[in-house]
N, C-alpha and C positions, 0 to 999 in steps of 0.2 A: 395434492399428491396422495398416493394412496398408500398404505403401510403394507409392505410387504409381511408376511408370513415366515414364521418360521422353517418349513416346508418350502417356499418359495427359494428363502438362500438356499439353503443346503442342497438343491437342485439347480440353482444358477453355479455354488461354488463347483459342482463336479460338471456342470456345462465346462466352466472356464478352465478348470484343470483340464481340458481333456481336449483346449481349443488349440490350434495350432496354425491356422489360417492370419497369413496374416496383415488380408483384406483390413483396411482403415473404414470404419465409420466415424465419420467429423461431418458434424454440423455446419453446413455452407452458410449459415447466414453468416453476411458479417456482423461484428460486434459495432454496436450502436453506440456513437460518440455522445457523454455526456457531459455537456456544460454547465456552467455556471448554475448549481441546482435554485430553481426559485420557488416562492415560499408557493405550495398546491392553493388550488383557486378552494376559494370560499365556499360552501356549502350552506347559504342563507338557512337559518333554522327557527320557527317561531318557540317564545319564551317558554320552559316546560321545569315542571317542580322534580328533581333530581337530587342525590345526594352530590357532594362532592367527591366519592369514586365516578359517579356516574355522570356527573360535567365530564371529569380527567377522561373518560374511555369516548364520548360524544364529541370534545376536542381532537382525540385521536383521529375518528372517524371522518371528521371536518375538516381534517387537514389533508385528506385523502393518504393517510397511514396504512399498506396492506398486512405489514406484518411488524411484530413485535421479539425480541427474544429475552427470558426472563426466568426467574424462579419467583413462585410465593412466598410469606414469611408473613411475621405476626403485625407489623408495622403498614405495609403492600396488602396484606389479603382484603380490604375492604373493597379494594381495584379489583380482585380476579373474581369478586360475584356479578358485579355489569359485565365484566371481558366475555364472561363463560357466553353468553345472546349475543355479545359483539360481530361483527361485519370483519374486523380488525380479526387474522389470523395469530395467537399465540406458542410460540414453539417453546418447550420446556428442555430450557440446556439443563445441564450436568452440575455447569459451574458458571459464576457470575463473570468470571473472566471469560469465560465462551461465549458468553449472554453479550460481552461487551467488544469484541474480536467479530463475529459474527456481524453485530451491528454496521463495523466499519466494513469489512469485505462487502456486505448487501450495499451498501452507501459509495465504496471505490468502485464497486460494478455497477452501478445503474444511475447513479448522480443525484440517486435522492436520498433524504435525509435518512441514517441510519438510528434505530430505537432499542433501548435495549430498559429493561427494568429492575427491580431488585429491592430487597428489604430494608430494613435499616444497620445500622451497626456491621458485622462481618457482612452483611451481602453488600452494601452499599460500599464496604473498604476493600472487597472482593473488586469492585469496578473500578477501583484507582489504576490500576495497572493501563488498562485498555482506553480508560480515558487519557491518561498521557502520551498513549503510542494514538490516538486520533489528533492529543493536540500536537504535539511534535512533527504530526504529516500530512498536517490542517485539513479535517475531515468531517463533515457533516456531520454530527450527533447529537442526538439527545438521550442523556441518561438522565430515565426517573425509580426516583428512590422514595421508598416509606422512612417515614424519622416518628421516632416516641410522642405520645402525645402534648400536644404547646405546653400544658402543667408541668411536664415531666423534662420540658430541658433543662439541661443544666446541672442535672440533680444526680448524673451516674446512672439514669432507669438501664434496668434490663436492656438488650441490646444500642444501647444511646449511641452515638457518633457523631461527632460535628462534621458530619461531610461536604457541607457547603466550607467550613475553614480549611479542609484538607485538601478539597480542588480548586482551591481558589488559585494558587500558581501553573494548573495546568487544567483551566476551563477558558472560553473563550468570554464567558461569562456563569453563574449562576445565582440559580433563587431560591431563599425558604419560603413557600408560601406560606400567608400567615390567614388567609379567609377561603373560604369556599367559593366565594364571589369573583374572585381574581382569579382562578383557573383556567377559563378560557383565554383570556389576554393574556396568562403566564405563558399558557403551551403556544399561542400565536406568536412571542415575542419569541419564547423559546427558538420557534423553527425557523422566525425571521433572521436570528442572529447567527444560527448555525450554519445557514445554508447561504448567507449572503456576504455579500466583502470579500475576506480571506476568511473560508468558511472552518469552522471549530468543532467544539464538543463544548454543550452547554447543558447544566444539571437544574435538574427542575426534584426540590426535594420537601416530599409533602408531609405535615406529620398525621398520626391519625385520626384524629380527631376531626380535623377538619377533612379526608376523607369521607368523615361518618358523620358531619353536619352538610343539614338538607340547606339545598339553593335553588336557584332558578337560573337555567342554562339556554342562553341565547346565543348566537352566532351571525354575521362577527362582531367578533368584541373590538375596541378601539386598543390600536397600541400603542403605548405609551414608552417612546424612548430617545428622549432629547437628547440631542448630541452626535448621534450614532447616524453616521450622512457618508460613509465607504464613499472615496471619488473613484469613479469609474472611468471615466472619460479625460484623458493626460492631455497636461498643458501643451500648446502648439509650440510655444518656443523650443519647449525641451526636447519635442521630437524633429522640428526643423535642425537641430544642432545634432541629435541625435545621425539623422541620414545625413547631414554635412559628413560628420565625420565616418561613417560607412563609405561615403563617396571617394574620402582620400585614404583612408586607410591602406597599408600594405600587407597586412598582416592580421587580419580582422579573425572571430570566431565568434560563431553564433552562441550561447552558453545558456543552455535550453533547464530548466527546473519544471516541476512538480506543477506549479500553477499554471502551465500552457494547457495541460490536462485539464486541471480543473474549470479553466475559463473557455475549454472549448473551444481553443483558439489552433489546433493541431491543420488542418487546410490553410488558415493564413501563414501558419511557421513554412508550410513549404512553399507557399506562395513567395514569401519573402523570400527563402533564403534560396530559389530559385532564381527569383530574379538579381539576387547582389551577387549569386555564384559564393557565396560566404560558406566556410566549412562553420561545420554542426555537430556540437556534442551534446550529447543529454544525458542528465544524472540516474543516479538509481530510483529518484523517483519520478521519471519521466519517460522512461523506456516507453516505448512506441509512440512517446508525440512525434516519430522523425522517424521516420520506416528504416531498417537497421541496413538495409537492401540498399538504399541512396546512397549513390554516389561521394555526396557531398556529408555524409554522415559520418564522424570518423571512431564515434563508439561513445561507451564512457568516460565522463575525465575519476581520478583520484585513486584513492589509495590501491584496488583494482581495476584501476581503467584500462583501458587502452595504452601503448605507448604514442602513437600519432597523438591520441585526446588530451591526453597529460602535457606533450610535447605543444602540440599546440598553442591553448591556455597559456604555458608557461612561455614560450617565445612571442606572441603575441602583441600587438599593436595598439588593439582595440577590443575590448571583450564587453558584446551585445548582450548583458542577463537578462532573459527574460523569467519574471516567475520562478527564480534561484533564489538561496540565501549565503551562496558561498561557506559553504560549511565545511568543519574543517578537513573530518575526509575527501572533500574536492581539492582544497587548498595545500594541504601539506602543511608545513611549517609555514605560516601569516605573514610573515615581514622578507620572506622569500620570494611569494609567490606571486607568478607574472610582472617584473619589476618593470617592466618598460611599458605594459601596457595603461594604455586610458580606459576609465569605465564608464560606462553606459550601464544602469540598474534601473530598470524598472519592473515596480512591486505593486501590488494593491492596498499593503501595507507598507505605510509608510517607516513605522520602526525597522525593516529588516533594511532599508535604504541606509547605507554608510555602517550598517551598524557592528560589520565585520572588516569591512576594507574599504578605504577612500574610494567615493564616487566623483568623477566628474561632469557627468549629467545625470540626476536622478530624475526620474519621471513615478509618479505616480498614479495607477491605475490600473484597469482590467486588463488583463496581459491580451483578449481579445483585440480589443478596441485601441488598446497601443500598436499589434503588429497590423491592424489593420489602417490605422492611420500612420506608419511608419514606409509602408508599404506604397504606399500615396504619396508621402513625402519623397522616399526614393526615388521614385519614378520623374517626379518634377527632379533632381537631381542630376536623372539619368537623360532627360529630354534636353538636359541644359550641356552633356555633354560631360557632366562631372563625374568620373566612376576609373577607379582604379586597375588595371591589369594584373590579376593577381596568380597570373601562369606561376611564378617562380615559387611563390607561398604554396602553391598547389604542387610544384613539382617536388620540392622540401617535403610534404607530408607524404604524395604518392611514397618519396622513395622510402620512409619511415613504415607506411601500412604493410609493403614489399617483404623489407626487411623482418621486422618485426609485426606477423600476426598473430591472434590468439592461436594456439595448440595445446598442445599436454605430449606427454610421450607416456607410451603403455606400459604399466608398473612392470617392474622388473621381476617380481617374485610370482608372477601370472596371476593374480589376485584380478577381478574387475575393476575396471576401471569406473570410476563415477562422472568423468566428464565426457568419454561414452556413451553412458547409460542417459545422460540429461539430453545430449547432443541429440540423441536418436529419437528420447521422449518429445525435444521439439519437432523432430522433421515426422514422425509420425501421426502427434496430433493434429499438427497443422496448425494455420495461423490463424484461426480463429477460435482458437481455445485459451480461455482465460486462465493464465500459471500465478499461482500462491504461493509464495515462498517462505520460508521461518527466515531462520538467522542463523548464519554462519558460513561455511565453506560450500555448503548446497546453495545458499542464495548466491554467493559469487558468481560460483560456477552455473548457476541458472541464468544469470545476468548477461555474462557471457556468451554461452555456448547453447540459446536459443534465439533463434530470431525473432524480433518484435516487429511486426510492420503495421500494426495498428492499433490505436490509444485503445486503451482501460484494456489490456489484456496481461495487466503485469502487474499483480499484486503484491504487497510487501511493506514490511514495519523496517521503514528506512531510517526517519531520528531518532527514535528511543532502541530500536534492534531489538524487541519484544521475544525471546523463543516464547514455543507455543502459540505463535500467533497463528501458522498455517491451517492446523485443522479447523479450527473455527472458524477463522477469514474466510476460507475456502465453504465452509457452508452455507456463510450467510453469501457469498455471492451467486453461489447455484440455485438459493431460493429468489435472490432476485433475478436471476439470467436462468431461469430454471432447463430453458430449448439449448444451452450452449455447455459445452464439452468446460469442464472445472477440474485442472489437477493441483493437486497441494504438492509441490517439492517440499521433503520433509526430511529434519537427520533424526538422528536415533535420539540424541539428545534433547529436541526440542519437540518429538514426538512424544513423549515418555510425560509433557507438561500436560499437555491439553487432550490426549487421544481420545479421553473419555465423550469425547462427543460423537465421536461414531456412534455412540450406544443412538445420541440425538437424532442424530444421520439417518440408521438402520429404522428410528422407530415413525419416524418421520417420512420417511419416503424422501430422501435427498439422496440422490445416486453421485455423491464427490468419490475422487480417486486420488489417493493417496501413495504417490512413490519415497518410501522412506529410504532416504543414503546412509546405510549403516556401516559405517567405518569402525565401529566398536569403541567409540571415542570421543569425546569432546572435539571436534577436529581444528576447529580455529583458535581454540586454546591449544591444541596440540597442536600445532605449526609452529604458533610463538613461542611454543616453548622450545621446539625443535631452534626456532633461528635465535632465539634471546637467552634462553635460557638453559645452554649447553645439554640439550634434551634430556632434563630431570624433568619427568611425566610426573607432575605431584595433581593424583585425583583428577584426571583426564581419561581413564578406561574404562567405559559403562558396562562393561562385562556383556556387552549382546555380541560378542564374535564368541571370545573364551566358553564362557556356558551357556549361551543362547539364552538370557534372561534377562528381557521377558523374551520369550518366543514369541516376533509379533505376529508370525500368520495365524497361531494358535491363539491370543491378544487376539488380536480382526474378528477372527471367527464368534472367540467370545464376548464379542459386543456388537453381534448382528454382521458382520459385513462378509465378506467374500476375501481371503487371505489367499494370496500368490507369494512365491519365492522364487528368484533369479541369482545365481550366483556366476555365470560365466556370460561369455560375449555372444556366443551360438546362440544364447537364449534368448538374449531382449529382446528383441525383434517381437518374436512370439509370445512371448508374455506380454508383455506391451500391445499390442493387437488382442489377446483375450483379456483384457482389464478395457480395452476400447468398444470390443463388442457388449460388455454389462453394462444396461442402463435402467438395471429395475434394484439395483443395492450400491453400499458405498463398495471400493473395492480397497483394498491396500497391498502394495506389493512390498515384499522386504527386496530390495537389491543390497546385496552385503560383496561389498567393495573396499579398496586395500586400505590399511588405516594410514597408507602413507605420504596420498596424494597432496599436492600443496597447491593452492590459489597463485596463479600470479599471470600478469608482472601485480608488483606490490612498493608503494609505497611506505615505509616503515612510519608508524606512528611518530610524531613530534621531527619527522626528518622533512627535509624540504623538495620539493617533486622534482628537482633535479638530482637525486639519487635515486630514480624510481631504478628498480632490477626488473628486467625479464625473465631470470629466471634465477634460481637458486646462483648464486655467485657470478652473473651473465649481467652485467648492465650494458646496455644499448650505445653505440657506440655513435656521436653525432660529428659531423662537419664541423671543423676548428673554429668556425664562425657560428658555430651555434651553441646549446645550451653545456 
């Protein structure tokens, strides 16, 4: 990519201010479904006398790594003198939280293992954040880190850190290397562990010294790791009993999770759930394994779901998990939730089986290879004449979707609206544009009130709820889908964590676009506090409506990118179309929209999803025989 010019923004920004057409350029390709990432083919290498940075970057290399993102420091810089000749492109974030956000968007966009690097001590505790929003949404990584020299642990050295103790509860695994010699088999085990099974974030954490003792680097190295045998392939009984009970159910739901994605299983979900005619919800980390368009699709279930999705679930017969962990934003209150129904869980992990709500068939393995052996099963089912008539279960949700669709209603004080502004951002980019979302009332209402009809186009820190995750996600996905259109939904609040990497963006040649929903507010905490907390705003007003600070078009600009502003309805459209025509800078639009808009329907925390509301004092009124 090439680095734009100073000269270059400041020419594109007064192009776009001045654009008004508003002709859509969107990327046709479709986005490319990725699976189950597996570990890159080998690159045989004969023995050659090398330092130990220069195994670690020859490792990279071998693994077929294209890019890396990282900062240097004194523990790491023995690494960035091979990188500098490397093959392996390095991008210099801002911050080690960018370094490690970035990682995971390149890795949710493209299925290959995300990389991210970093120093010892603060750079390395810089990475804790983003390691636990990969392992929380089980994601490809490998963070490598510098540590003080082998002498010097232990002792309090200048930047020390025990970072392999501190991610040890939210790695999928980690190593200190302790020789020169075991770095190719660290970083091979490394990528085999992250990218395989239920795939994670694993820390490879080298100290210096042993970056700076010479070896001999060959390729490949033997790995070594007994025990470690992920079943992929589910036992036949449990999917035999599995389609038994699809076959009679009345009342069945598909309950689609995160790992359908992951294992690339998105053509067999519809294959199935085509052929049972079974309604389908998928969570917020699964948006586009199940086209939003489908018929048989009835949105999300939980705390902002759907009322059908919620409703569902909760009436329920039979609930098919695929690649879910029943978390409790799905659930609501646990010992409420879907009481009549039977389960069916199958994981690739086997801990997450039972480990929130009694299972009674768990199946264990590739959510691929279950729905396509599930699929099979049905079918023998279905030829035997066993298969349920589920018109009435179907006519119950119709009239549910009828009654109750998503909407919003137009603020009252004429202020913009933001679920407007998101609604129009999806129909204008188009569905092949990959949306990053932060955290909060913009991710809701992006959840919502865009359409997803096809997997990996829906990025977002769903178990941990990471803010600041968007602008950086949103980078590292466009360097790996560099040909496909990348927008970061972003608020004000969670902009303000990470922006600093547009300066990355701007210097880099990464053309992301950033629409920030500036409500001038915390807004998800100012909801709650609006419905919980008799609306005492304590420390909820960022001050970007009151005094415009910061000013982010003025912010954008000063950090390389192209700055637009939208304050009314006449205008989206057109700014939104000149932020589409720029594809040689990052762009950021401030839309500043009413602070008073509120997410729903909503499940109230710790309440049970039979009290979901539609709207602000509005709950959903069901049939005496139902929930």
């Amino acid at each position: 990519m090439t680095r734009p010019t100073p000269e270059t923004l400041a020419h594109t920004a007064r192009r776009a201010r001045a654009a008004a057409d508003p002709t859509v350029d969107v990327d046709p390709a479709a986005a490319r479904s990725a699976a189950t990432p597996a570990v890159p083919a080998v690159r045989p290498s004969a023995p050659a006398q090398v330092s130990g940075a220069g195994s670690l970057v020859r490792s990279l290399e071998a693994l077929g790594v294209d890019v890396v993102f990282g900062i240097p420091g004194g523990a790491i810089l023995p690494a960035y003198d091979p990188l500098y000749d490397s093959t392996v492109r390095h991008i210099l974030v801002r911050h080690e939280q960018g370094a490690g956000h970035a990682a995971t968007g390149y890795a949710q966009a493209t299925g290959k293992v995300g990389v991210c690097i970093a120093t010892s001590g603060p750079g390395a505790t810089n990475l804790v954040t983003p390691i636990a929003d990969a392992y929380m949404d089980s994601v490809a990584m490998v963070a490598i880190t510098g540590q003080v020299a082998r002498p010097s642990i232990g002792t309090d050295a200048f930047q020390e850190a025990d970072i392999q103790g501190i991610t040890l509860p939210i790695t999928k695994h980690n190593f200190l290397v302790q020789t020169a010699e075991e770095i190719p088999r660290v970083l091979a085990e490394a990528f085999h562990l992250a990218s395989s099974g239920r795939p994670g974030p694993v820390l490879v954490d080298i100290p210096k010294d042993v970056l700076q003792a010479p070896t001999t680097f060959a390729w490949p190295p033997t790995l070594d790791l007994p025990g470690y045998r992920p079943t992929l392939h589910p036992h036949g009984k449990q999917i035999r009993e599995a389609a038994r009970l699809m076959a009679g159910a009345r009342r069945p739901v598909l309950y689609v999770g995160g790992g359908v994605l992951k294992a690339g299983a998105t053509d067999g979900l519809r294959r199935l759930a085509e052929l049972t005619g079974i309604p389908v919800v998928t969570t917020l980390m699964a948006l586009g394994a199940f086209p939003d368009s489908h018929r048989q699709h009835l949105g999300m279930p939980g705390m902002h779901g759907t009322v059908a999705a919620v409703y569902g679930l909760q009436k329920s017969d039979l609930i098919v998990a695929l690649g879910a962990r029943f978390d409790d934003r799905v659930t609501g209150k646990l010992d409420s939730f879907a009481p009549d129904a039977t389960v069916v869980h199958a994981d690739i992990d086997p801990a997450e089986i039972g480990k929130n709500r009694h299972v009674d068939v768990p199946i264990v393995g590739d959510a691929k290879h279950v729905i396509d052996e599930l699929i099979a099963a049905v079918t023998v089912e279905r030829s035997a004449g066993r298969a349920t008539d589920l018109a009435d279960w179907w006519t119950q949700l119709d009239d549910l979707r009828d009654r109750y669709p998503l909407g919003y209603d137009e603020p009252s004080d004429g202020t913009l609206s933001p679920q407007y502004v998101i609604e129009r951002l999806g129909e204008i980019a188009g569905p092949d544009t990959i949306f990053v979302a932060g955290v909060g009332q913009h991710q809701m209402w992006a959840s919502q009130f865009i359409s997803y009809e096809k997997p990996h186009t829906w990025l977002n820190s769903g178990g941990l709820g990471t803010m600041g995750y968007a602008v950086p996600a949103a980078m590292g996905a466009k360097v790996g889908k560099p040909d496909t259109v990348v927008w970061a939904v972003d608020g004000d609040g969670c902009f303000q964590m990470t922006n600093q990497e547009l300066a990355t963006c701007a210097l880099e040649g990464i053309p992301v676009k950033i629409a920030v929903i500036n409500n001038g507010n915390l807004g998800m905490v100012r909801q709650w506090q609006t419905l919980f907390y008799n609306e005492r705003y304590s420390n909820t007003e960022l001050g970007t409506h009151k005094h415009r600070i910061p000013d982010f078009v003025k912010l954008a600009e000063a950090l390389g990118c192209v700055g637009l502003r939208c304050e009314n309805a006449a205008d989206v459209d057109k700014t939104i179309a000149a932020a589409m025509e720029i594809n040689d800078a990052p762009v950021v639009i401030d839309f500043v929209v009413g602070k008073d808009a509120m997410v729903w329907p909503m499940v109230a925390a710790g309440t049970s999803n039979d009290e979901i509301m539609f709207a602000r004092g509005v709950r959903p009124v069901f049939d005496e025989d139902d929930i």
